[in-house]
Jmol script that loads the backbone (N, CA, C; Angstrom):
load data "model"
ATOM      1  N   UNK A   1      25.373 -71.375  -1.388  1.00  0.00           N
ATOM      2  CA  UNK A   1      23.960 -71.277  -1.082  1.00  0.00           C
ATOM      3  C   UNK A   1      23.726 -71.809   0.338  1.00  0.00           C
ATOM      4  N   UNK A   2      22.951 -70.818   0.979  1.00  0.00           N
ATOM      5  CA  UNK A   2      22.660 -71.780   2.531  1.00  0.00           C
ATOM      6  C   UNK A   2      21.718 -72.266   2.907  1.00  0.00           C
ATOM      7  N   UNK A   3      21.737 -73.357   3.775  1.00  0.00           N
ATOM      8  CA  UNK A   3      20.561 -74.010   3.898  1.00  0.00           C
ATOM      9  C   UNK A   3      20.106 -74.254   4.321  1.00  0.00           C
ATOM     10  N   UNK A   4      18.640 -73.268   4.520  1.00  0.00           N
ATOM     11  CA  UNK A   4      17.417 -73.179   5.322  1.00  0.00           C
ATOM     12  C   UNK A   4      17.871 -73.666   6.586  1.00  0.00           C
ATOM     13  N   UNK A   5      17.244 -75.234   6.415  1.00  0.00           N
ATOM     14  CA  UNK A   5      16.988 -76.090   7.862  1.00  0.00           C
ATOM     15  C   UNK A   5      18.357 -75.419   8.826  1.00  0.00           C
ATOM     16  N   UNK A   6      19.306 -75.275   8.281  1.00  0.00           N
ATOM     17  CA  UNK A   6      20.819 -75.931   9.134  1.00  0.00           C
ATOM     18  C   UNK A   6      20.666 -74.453   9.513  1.00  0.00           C
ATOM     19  N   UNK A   7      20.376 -72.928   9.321  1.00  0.00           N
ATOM     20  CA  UNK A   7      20.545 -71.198   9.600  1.00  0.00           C
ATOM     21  C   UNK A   7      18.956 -71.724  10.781  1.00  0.00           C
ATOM     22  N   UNK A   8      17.868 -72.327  10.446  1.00  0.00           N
ATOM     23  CA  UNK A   8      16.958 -72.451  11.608  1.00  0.00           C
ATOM     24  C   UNK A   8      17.662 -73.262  12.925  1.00  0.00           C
ATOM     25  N   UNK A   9      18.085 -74.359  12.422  1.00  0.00           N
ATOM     26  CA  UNK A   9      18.323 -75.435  13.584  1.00  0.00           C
ATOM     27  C   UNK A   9      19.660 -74.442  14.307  1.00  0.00           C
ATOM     28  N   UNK A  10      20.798 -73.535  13.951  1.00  0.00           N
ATOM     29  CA  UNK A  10      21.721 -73.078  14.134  1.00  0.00           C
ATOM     30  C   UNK A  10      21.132 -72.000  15.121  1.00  0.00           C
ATOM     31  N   UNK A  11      19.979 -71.021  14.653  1.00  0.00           N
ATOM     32  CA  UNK A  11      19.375 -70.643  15.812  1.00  0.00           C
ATOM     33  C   UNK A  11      17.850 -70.391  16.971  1.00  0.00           C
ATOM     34  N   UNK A  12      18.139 -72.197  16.773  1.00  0.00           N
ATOM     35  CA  UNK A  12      16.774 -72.587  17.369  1.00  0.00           C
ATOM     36  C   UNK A  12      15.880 -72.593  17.007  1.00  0.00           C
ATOM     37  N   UNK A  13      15.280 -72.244  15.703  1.00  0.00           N
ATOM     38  CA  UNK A  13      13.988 -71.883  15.458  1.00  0.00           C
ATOM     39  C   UNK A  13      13.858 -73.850  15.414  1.00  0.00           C
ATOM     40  N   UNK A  14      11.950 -73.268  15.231  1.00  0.00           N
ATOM     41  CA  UNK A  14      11.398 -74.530  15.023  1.00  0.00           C
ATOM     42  C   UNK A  14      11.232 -74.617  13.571  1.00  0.00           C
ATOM     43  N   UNK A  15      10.451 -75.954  13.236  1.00  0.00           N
ATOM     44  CA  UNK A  15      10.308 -75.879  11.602  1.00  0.00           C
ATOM     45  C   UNK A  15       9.318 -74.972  11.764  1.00  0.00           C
ATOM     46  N   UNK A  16       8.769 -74.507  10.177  1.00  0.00           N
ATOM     47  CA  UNK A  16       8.145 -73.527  10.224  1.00  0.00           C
ATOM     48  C   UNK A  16       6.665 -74.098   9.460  1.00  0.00           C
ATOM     49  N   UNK A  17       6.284 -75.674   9.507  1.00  0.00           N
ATOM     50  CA  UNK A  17       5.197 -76.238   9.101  1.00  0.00           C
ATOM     51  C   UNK A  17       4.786 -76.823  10.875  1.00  0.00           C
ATOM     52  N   UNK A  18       5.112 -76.806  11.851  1.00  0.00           N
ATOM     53  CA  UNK A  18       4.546 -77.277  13.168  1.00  0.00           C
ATOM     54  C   UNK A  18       3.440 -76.639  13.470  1.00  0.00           C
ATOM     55  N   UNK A  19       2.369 -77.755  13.837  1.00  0.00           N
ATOM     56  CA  UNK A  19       1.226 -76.939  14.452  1.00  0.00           C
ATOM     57  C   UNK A  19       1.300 -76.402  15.971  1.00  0.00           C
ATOM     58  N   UNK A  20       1.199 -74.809  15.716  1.00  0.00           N
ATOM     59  CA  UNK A  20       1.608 -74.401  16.873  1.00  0.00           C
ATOM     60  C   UNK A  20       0.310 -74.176  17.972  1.00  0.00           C
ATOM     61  N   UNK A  21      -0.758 -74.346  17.561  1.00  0.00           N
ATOM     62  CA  UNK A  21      -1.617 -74.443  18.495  1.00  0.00           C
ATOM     63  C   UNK A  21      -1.567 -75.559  19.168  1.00  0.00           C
ATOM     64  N   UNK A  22      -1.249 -76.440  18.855  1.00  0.00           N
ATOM     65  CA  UNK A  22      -0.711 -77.915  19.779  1.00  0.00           C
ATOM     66  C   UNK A  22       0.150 -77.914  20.486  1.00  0.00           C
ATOM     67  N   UNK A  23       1.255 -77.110  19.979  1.00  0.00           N
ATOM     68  CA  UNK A  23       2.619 -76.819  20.563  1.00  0.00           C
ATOM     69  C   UNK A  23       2.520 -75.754  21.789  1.00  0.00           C
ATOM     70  N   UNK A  24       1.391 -75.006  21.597  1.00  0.00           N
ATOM     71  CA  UNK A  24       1.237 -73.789  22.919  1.00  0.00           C
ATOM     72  C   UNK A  24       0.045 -73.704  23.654  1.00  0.00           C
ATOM     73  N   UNK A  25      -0.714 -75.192  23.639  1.00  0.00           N
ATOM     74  CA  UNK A  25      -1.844 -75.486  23.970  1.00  0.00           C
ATOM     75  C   UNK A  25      -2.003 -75.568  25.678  1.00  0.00           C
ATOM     76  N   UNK A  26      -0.837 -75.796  26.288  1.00  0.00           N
ATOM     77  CA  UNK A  26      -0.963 -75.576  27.824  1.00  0.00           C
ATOM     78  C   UNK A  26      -1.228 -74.154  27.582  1.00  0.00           C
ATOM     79  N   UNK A  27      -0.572 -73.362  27.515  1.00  0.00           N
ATOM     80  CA  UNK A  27      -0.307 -71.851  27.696  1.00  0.00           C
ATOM     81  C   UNK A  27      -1.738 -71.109  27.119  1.00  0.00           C
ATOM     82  N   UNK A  28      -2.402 -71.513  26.020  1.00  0.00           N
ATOM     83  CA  UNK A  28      -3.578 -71.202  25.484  1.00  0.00           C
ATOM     84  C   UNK A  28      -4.692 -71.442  26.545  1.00  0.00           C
ATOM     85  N   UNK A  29      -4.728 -72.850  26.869  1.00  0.00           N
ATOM     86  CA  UNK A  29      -5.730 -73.442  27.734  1.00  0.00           C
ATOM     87  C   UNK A  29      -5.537 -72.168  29.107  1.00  0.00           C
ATOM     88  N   UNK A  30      -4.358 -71.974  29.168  1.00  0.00           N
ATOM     89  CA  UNK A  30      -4.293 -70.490  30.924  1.00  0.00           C
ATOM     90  C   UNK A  30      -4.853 -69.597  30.693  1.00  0.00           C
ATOM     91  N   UNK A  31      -4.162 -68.763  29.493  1.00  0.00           N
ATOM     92  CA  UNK A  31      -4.926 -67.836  29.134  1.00  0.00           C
ATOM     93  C   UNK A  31      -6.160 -67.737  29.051  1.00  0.00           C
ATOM     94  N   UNK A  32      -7.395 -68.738  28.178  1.00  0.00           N
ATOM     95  CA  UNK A  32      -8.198 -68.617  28.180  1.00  0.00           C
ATOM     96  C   UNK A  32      -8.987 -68.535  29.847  1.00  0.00           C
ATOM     97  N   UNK A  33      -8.462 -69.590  30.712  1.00  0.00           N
ATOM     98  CA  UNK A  33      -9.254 -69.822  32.175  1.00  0.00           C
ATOM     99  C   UNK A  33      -8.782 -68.544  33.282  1.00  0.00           C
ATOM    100  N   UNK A  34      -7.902 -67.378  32.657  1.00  0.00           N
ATOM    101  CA  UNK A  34      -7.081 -66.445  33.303  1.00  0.00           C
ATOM    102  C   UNK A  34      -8.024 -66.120  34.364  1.00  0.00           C
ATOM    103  N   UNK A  35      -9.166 -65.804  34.106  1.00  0.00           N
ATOM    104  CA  UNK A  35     -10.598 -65.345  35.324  1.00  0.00           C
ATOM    105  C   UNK A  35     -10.348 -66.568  36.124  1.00  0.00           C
ATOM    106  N   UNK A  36     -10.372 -67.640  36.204  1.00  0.00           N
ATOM    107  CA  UNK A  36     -10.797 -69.001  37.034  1.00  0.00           C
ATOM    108  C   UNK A  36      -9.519 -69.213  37.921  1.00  0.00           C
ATOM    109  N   UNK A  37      -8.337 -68.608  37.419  1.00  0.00           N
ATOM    110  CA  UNK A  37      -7.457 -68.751  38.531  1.00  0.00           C
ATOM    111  C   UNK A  37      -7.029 -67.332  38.959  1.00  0.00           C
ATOM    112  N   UNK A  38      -7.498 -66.269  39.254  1.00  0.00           N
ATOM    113  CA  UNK A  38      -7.543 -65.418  40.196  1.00  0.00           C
ATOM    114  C   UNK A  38      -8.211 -66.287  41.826  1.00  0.00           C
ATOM    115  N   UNK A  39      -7.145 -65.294  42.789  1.00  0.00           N
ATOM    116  CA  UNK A  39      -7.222 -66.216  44.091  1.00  0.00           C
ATOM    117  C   UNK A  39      -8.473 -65.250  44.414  1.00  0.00           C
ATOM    118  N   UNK A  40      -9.677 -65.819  45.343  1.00  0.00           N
ATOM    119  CA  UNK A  40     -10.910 -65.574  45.676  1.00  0.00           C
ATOM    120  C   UNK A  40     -10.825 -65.011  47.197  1.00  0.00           C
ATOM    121  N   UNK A  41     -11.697 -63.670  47.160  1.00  0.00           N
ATOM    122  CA  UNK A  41     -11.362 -63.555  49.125  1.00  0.00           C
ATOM    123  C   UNK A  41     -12.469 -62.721  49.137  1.00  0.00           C
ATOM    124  N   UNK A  42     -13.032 -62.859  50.614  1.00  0.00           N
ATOM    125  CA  UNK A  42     -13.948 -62.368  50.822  1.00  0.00           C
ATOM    126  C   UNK A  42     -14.394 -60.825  50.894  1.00  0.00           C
ATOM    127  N   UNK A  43     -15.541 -60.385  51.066  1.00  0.00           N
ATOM    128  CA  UNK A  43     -15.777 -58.620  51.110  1.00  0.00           C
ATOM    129  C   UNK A  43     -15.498 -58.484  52.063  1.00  0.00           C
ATOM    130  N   UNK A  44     -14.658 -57.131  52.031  1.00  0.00           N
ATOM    131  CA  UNK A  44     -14.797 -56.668  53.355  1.00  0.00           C
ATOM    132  C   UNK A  44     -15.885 -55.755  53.706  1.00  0.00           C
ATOM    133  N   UNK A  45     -16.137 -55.899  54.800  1.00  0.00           N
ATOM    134  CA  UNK A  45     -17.674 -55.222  55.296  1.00  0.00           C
ATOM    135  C   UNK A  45     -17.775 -54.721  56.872  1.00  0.00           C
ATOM    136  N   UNK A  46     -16.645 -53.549  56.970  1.00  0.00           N
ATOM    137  CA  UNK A  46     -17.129 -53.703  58.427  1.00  0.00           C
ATOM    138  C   UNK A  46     -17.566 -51.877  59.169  1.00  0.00           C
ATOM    139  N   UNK A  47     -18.649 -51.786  60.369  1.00  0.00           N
ATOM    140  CA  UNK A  47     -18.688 -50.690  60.525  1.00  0.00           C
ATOM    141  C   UNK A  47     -17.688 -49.630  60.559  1.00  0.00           C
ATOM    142  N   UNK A  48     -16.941 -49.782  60.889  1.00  0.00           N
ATOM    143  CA  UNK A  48     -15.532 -48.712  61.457  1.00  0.00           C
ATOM    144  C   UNK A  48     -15.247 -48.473  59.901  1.00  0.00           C
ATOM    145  N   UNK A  49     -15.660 -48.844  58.707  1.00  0.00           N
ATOM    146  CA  UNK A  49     -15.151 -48.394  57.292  1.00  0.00           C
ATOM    147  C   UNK A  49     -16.519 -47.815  57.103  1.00  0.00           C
ATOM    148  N   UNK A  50     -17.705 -47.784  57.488  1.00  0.00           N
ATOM    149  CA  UNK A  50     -18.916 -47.262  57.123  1.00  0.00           C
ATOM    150  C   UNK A  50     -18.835 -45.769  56.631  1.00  0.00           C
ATOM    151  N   UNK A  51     -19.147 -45.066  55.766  1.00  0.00           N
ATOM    152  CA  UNK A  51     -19.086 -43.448  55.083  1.00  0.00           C
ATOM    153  C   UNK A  51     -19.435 -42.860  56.673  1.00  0.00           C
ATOM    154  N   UNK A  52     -19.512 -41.667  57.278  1.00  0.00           N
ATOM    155  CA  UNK A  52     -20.070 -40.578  57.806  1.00  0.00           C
ATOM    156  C   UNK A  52     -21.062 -39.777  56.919  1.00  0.00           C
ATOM    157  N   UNK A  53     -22.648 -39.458  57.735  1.00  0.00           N
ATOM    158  CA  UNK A  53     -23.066 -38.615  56.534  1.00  0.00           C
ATOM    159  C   UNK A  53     -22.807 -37.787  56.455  1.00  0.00           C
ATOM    160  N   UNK A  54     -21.842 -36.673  57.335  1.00  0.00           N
ATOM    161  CA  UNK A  54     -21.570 -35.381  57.104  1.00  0.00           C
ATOM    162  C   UNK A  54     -20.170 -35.290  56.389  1.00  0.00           C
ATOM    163  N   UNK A  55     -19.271 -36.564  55.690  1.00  0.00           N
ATOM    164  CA  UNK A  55     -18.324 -36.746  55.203  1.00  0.00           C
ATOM    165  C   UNK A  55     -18.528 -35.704  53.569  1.00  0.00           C
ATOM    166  N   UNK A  56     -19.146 -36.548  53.037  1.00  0.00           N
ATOM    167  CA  UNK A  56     -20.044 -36.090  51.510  1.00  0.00           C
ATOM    168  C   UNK A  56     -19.709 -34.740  51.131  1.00  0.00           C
ATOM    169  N   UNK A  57     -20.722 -34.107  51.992  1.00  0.00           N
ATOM    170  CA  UNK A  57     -20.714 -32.625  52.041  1.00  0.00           C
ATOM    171  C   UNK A  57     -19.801 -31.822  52.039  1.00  0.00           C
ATOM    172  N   UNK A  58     -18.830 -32.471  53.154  1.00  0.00           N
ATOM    173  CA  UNK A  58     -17.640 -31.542  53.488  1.00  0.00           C
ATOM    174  C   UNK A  58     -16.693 -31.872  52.521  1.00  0.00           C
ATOM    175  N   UNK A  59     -16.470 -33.140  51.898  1.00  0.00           N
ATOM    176  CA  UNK A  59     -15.370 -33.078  50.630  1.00  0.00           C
ATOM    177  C   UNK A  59     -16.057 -32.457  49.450  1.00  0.00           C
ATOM    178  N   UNK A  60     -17.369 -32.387  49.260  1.00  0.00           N
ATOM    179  CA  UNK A  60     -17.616 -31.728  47.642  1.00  0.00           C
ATOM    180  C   UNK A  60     -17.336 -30.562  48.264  1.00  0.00           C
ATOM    181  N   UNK A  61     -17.371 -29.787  49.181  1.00  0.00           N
ATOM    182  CA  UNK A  61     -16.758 -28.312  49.356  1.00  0.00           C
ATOM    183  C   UNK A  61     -15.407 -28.214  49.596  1.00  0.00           C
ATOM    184  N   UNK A  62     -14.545 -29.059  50.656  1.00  0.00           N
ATOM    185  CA  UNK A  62     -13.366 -28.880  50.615  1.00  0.00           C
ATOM    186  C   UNK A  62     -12.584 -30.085  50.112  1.00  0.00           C
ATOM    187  N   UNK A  63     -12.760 -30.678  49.624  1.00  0.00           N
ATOM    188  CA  UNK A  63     -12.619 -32.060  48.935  1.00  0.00           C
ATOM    189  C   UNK A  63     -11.295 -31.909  47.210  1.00  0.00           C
ATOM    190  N   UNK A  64     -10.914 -32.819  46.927  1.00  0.00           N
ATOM    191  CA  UNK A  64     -10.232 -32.209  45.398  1.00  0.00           C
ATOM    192  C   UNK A  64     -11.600 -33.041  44.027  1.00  0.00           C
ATOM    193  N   UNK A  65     -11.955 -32.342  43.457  1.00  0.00           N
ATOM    194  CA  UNK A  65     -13.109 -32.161  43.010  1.00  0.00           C
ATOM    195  C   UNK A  65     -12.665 -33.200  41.506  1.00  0.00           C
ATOM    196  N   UNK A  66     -11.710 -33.980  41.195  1.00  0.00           N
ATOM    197  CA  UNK A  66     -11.153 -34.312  39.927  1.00  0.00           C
ATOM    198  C   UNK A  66     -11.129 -35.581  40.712  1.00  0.00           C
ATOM    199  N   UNK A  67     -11.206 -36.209  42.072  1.00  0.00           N
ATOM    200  CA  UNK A  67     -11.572 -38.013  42.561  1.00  0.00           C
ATOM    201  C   UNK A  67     -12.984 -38.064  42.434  1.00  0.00           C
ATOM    202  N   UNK A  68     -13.870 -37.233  42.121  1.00  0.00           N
ATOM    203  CA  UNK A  68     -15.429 -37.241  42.147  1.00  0.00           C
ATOM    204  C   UNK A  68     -15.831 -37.773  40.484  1.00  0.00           C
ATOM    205  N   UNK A  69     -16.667 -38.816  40.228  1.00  0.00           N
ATOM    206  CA  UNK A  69     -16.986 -38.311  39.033  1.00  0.00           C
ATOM    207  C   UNK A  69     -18.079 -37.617  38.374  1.00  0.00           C
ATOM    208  N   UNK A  70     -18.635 -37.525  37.709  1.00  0.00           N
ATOM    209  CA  UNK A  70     -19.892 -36.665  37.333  1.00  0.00           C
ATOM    210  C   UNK A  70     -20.714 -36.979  37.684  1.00  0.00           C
ATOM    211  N   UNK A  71     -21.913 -36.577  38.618  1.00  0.00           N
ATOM    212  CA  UNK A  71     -23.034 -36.982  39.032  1.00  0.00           C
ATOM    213  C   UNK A  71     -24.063 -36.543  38.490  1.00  0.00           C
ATOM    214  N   UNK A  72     -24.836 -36.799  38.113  1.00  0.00           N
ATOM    215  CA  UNK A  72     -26.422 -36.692  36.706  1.00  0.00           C
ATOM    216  C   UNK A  72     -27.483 -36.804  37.996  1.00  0.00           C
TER     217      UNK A  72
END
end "model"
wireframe off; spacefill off
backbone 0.3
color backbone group
């Protein structure tokens, strides 16, 4: 007959009564703050990226019509 503990401890497992929310509570606590540590940077905003108004026009006619989405 074999026994339990000694086939877990043989390959690593943990016991199988540990509270594992204690046990993975750093890793929980990240996950949850995952938004709060994204690195922060500013908009970019500058004329030389500004649209053209005659841009518009000329891609809904010669443009690929499937980067547009539905306009109502």
């Amino acid at each position: 007959m074999h026994e339990s503990n000694r086939v877990l401890r043989q390959f690593r497992f943990r016991r199988l009564n540990e509270n594992w929310i204690r046990f993975h509570a750093e890793y929980i606590s990240m996950w949850n703050n995952r938004y709060e540590l994204l690195p922060h940077r500013e908009a970019i905003i500058a004329l030389e990226l500004a649209c053209d108004l005659e841009y518009m026009p000329w891609f809904r006619l010669l443009g690929k019509p499937y980067l547009l989405s539905e306009e109502r």
